[in-house]
C-alpha positions as CSV (number, residue, x, y, z in Angstrom):
1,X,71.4,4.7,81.5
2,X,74.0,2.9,84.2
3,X,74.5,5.7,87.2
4,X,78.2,6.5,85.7
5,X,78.7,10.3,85.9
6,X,81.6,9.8,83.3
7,X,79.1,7.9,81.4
8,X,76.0,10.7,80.9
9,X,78.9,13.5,80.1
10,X,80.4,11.9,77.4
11,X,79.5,12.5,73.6
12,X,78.5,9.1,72.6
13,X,78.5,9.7,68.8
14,X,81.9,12.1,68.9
15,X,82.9,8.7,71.0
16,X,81.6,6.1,68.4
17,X,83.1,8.3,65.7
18,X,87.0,8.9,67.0
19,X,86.9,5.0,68.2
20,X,85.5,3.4,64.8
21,X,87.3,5.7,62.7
22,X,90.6,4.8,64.5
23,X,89.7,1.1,64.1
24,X,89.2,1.8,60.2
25,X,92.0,3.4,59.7
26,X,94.6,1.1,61.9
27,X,93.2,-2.3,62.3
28,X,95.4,-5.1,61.8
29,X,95.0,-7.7,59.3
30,X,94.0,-10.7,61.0
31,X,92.6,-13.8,59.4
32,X,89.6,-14.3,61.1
33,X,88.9,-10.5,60.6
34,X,88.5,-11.6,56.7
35,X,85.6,-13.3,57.6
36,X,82.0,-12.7,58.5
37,X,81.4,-17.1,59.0
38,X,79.8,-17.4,62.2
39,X,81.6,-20.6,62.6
40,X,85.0,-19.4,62.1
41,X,84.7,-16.3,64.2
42,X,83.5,-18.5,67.1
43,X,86.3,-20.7,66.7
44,X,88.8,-17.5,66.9
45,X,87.6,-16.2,70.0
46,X,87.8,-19.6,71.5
47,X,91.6,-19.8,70.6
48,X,91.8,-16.0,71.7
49,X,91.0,-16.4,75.2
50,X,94.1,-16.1,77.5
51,X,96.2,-16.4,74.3
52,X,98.1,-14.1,72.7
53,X,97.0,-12.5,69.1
54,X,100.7,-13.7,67.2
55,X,100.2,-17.5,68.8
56,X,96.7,-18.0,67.6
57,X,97.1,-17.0,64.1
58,X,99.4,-20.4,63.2
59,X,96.7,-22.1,65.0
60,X,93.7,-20.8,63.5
61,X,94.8,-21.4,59.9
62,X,96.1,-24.8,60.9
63,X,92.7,-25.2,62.3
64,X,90.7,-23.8,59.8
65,X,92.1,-26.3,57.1
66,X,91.8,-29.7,59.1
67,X,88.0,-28.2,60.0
68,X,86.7,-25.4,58.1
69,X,82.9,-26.2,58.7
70,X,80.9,-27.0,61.4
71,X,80.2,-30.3,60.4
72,X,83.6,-31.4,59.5
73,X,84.1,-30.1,63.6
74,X,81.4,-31.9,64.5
75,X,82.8,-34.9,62.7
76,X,86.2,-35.4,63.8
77,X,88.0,-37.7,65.1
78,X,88.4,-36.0,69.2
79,X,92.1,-37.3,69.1
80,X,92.8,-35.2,65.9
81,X,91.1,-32.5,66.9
82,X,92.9,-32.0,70.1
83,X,96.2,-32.9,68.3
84,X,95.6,-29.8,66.0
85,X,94.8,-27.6,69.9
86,X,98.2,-29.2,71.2
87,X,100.1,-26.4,73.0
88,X,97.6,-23.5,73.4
89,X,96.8,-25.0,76.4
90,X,93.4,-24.8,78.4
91,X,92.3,-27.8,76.5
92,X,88.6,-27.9,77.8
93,X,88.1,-24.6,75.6
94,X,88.1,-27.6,72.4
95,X,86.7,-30.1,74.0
96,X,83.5,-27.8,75.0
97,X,83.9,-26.0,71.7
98,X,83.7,-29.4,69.4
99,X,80.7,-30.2,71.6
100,X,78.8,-27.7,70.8
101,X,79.6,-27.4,67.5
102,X,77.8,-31.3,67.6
103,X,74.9,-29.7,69.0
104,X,74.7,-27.0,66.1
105,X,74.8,-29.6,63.4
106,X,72.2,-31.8,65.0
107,X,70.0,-29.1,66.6
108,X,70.7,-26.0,64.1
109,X,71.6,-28.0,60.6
110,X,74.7,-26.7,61.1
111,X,74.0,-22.9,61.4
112,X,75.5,-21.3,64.1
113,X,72.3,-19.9,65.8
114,X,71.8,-15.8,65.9
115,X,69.3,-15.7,68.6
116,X,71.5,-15.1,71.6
117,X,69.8,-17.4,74.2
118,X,70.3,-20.1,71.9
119,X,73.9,-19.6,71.3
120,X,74.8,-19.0,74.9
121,X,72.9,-22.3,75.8
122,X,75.8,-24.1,73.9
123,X,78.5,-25.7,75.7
124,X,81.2,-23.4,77.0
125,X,79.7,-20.0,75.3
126,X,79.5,-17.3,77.9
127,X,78.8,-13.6,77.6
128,X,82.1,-12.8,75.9
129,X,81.8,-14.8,73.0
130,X,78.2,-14.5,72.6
131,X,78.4,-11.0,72.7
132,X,81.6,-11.0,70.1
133,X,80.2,-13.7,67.7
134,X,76.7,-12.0,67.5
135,X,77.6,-8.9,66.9
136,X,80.9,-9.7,64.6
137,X,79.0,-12.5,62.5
138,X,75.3,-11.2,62.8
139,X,75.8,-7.5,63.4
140,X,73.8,-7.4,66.9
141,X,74.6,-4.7,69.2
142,X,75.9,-7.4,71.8
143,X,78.3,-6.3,74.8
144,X,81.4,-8.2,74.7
145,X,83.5,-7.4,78.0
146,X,86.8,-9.1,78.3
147,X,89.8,-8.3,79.9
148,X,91.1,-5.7,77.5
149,X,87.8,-3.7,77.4
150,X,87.0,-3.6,81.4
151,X,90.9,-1.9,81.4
152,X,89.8,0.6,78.2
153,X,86.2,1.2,79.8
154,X,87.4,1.8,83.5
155,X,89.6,4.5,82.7
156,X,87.8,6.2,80.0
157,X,84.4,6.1,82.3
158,X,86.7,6.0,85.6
159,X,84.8,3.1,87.2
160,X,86.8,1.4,90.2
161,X,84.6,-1.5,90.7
162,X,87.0,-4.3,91.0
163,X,87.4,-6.3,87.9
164,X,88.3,-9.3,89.6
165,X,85.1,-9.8,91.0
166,X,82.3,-11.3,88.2
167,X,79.5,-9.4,89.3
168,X,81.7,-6.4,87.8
169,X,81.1,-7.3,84.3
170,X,77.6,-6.5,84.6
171,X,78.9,-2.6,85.1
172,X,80.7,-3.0,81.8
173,X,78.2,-4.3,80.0
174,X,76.0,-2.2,81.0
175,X,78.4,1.2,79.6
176,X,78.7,-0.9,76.6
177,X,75.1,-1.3,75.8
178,X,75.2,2.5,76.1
179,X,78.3,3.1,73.9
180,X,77.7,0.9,71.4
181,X,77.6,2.1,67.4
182,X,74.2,0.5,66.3
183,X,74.8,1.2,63.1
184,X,78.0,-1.1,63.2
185,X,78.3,-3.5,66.7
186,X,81.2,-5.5,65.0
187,X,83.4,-2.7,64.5
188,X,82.7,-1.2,67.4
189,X,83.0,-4.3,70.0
190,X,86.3,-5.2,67.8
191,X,87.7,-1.4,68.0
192,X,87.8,-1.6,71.6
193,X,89.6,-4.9,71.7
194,X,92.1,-3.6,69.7
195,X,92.4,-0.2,71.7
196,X,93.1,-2.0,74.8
197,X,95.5,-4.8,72.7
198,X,97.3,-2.0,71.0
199,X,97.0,1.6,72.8
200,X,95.5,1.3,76.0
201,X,97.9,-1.8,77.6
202,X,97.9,-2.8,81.3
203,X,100.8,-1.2,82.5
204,X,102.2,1.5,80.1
205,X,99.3,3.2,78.1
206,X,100.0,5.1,74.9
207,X,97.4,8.2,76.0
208,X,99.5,10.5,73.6
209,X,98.5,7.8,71.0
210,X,94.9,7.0,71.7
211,X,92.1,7.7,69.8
212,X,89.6,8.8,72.5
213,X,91.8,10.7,74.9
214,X,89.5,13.5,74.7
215,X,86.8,11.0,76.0
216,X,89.0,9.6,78.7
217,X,87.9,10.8,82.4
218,X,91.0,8.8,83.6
219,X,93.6,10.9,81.7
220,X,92.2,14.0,82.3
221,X,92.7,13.3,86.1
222,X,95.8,11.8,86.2
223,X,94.6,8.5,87.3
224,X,95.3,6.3,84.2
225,X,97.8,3.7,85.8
226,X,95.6,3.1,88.9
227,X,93.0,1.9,87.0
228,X,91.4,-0.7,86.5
229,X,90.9,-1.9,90.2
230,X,92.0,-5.3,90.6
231,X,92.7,-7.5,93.2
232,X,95.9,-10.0,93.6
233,X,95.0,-13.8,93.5
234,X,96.5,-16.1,96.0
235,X,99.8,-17.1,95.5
236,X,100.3,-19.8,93.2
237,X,100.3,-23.4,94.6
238,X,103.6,-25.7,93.9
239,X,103.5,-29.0,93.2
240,X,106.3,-31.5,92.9
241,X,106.2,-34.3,90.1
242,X,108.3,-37.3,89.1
243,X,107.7,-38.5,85.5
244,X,109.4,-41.6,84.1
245,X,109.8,-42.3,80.3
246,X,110.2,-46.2,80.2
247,X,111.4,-47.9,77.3
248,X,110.3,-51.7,76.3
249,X,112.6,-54.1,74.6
250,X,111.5,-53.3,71.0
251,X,111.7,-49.9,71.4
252,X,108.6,-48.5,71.8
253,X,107.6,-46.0,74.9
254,X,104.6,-46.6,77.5
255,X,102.3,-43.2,77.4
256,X,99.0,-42.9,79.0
257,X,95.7,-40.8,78.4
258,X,94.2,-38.5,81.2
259,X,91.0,-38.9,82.6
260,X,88.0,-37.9,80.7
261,X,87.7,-34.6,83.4
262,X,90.1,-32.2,85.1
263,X,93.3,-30.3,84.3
264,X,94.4,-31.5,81.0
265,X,92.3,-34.4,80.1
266,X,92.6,-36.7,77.4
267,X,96.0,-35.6,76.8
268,X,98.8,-38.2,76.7
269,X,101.4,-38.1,78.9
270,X,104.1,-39.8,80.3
271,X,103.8,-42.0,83.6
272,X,103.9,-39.5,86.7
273,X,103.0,-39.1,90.5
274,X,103.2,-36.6,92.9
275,X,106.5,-36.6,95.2
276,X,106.0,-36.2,98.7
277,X,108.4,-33.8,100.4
278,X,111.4,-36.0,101.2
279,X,110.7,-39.0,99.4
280,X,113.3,-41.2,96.9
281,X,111.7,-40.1,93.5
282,X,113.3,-43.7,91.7
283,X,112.0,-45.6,94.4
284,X,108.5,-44.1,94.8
285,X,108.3,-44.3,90.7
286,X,108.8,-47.6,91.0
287,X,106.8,-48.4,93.8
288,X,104.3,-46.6,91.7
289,X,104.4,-48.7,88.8
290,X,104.4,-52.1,90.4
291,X,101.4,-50.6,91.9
292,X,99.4,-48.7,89.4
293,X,100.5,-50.9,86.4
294,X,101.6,-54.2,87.2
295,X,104.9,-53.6,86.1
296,X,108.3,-54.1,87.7
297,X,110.8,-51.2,86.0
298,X,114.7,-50.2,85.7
299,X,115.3,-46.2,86.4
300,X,118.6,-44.8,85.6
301,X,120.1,-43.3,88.9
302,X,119.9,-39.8,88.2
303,X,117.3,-37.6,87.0
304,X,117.7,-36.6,83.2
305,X,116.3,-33.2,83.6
306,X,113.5,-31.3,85.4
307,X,111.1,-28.8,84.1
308,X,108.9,-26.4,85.5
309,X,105.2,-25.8,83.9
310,X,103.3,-22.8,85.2
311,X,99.5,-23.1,85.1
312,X,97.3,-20.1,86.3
313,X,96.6,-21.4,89.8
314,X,99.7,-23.6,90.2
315,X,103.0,-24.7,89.3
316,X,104.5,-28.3,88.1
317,X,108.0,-28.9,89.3
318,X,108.9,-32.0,87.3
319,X,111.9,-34.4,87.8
320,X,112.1,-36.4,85.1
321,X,113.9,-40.1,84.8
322,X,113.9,-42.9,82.0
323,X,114.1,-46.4,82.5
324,X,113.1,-49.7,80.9
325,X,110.6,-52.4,81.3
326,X,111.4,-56.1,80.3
327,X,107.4,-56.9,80.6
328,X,104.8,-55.3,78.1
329,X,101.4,-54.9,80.4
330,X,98.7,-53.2,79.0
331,X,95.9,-51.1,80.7
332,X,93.0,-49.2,80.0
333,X,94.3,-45.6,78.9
334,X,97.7,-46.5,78.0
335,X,100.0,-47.3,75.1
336,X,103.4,-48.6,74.0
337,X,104.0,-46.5,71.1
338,X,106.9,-46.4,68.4
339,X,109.4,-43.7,69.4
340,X,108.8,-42.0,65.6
341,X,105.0,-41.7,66.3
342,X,105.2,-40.2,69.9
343,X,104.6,-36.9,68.2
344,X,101.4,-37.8,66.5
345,X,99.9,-38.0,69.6
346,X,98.4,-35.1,71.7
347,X,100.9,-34.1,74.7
348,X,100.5,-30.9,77.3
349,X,103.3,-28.5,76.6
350,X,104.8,-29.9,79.8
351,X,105.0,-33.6,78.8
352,X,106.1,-32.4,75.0
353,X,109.3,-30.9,76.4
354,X,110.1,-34.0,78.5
355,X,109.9,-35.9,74.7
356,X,112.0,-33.1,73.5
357,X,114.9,-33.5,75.8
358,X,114.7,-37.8,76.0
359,X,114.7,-37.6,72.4
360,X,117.6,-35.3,72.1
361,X,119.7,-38.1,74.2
362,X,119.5,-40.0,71.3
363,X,120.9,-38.1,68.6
């Protein structure tokens, strides 16, 4: 048992009780909480991490219908697949995710594998969703620490490790390990999701409303909103952009696809650099394209609007110009597409709002 004072008081079965019998009683209905597919749960959590509940659910049934096997995953076209992820964002979630799903067809015929080495061997599984696919799907009495259950953990158990730090986790799985209803892992591990989703939030708990107040050492000292421990990340870095939308003589647009690693690859996007501080951002995008792309371009004096994109370590300050090109040159990685089609291709949110508002010039 982990050396949590907290921990050896509580009444783990009176605990497992009040928590599972909330979850019963109050669980929302979410798609993915329909199923018992390994497959499907896996993708759910993949779509659920660092996204919020009411944006994934579009996604997920969206999702479900273009690929709702593991082979059809496995399958796909990467273009189409990453069309159907366009705007949750962290983009190397699908990319790992359709990966390994190739590896579960051609190593696993296709089953998502139960034994828990195995599955966390796959490409871009870690102990969160191995623990919540294992024991969601398969009904093993897996730990699966997030966010939401280090915050519902520390102040029921009052642990002030820092949360921040990854070695921290292993605290919290450990108190799960010891918490956990054996007789029902999925309920369990998805009851304390939704306690810290619904009742026991970052900044405002409902302690009146929860469950397991009786269990909570936090409340019963006072010390609810100071916990969980966790430190501030460096600010944010800034970073200004200039992106140029360039229009050829029959109409169609120059877009480009990102490199195959990094922020945001394989999207397309629209032609961009970074601005220096003090630079001309027409005549650096042009120097830019004669350089870069063989191409000599028009750009319209002024800037048709700028946006701001905010990433979790930095921020995109775009300025954002159109112009023309007389000369079609094509490269590796890039396109001159139809106006009407732009949209069938996979943008960043970013580069989707630049179409938005170049597009709304026109009508």
């Amino acid at each position: 048992m982990p050396e949590n004072s907290a921990l050896q008081n509580i009444n783990t079965k009176k605990f497992q009780q009040d928590l599972v019998g909330w979850y019963e009683a109050e669980k929302r209905d979410l798609p993915w909480r329909r199923e018992r597919d390994p497959y499907k749960i896996w993708v759910s959590e993949i779509m659920l991490q660092q996204t919020r509940v009411d944006t994934v659910i579009p996604y997920f049934n969206r999702f479900m219908e273009q690929f709702p096997t593991v082979e059809s995953l496995a399958s796909a076209d990467e273009d189409a697949v990453m069309k159907a992820w366009e705007g949750l964002g962290y983009y190397s979630r699908v990319r790992n995710l359709q990966s390994a799903v190739k590896e579960v067809a051609e190593r696993y015929g296709g089953t998502v594998p139960s034994d828990r080495n195995e599955f966390l061997s796959l490409k871009g599984v870690g102990p969160y969703t191995g623990g919540a696919v294992l024991s969601i799907a398969y009904g093993l009495p897996e730990p699966a620490v997030d966010g939401n259950v280090m915050r519902v953990l520390s102040r029921i158990l009052t642990i002030w490790d820092d949360i921040a730090k990854p070695s921290t986790r292993k605290v919290f799985e450990e108190a799960v390990r010891h918490l956990i209803y054996k007789e029902d892992p999925s309920s369990f591990n998805q009851a304390l999701m939704e306690l810290g989703a619904m009742i026991c939030t970052p900044s405002s708990p409902s302690c009146l409303l929860c469950p397991v107040q009786n269990h909570c050492q936090a409340f019963e000292e006072g010390v609810q909103r100071e916990l969980p421990v966790k430190t501030r990340k460096k600010s944010d870095k800034k970073v200004r952009i200039g992106a140029l939308v360039l229009q050829a003589p029959d109409g169609t647009v120059l877009i480009e696809k990102r490199p195959e690693s990094g922020l945001l690859a394989k999207l397309w996007q629209f032609p961009n650099m970074e601005l220096p501080v003090g630079i001309n951002p027409r005549g650096a995008l042009a120097s830019y394209m004669e350089t870069e792309y063989g191409m000599t371009v028009q750009i319209n004096p002024e800037k048709v609007t700028d946006i701001t994109h905010v990433f979790t370590h930095l921020t995109w300050e775009i300025d954002v110009y159109v112009g023309t090109v007389d000369v079609k040159v094509q490269k590796d990685r890039t396109a001159f597409v139809p106006a009407h089609e732009i949209e069938t291709y996979a943008f960043p949110v970013s580069h989707q709002k630049i179409w938005k508002h170049v597009k709304g010039m026109d009508q």
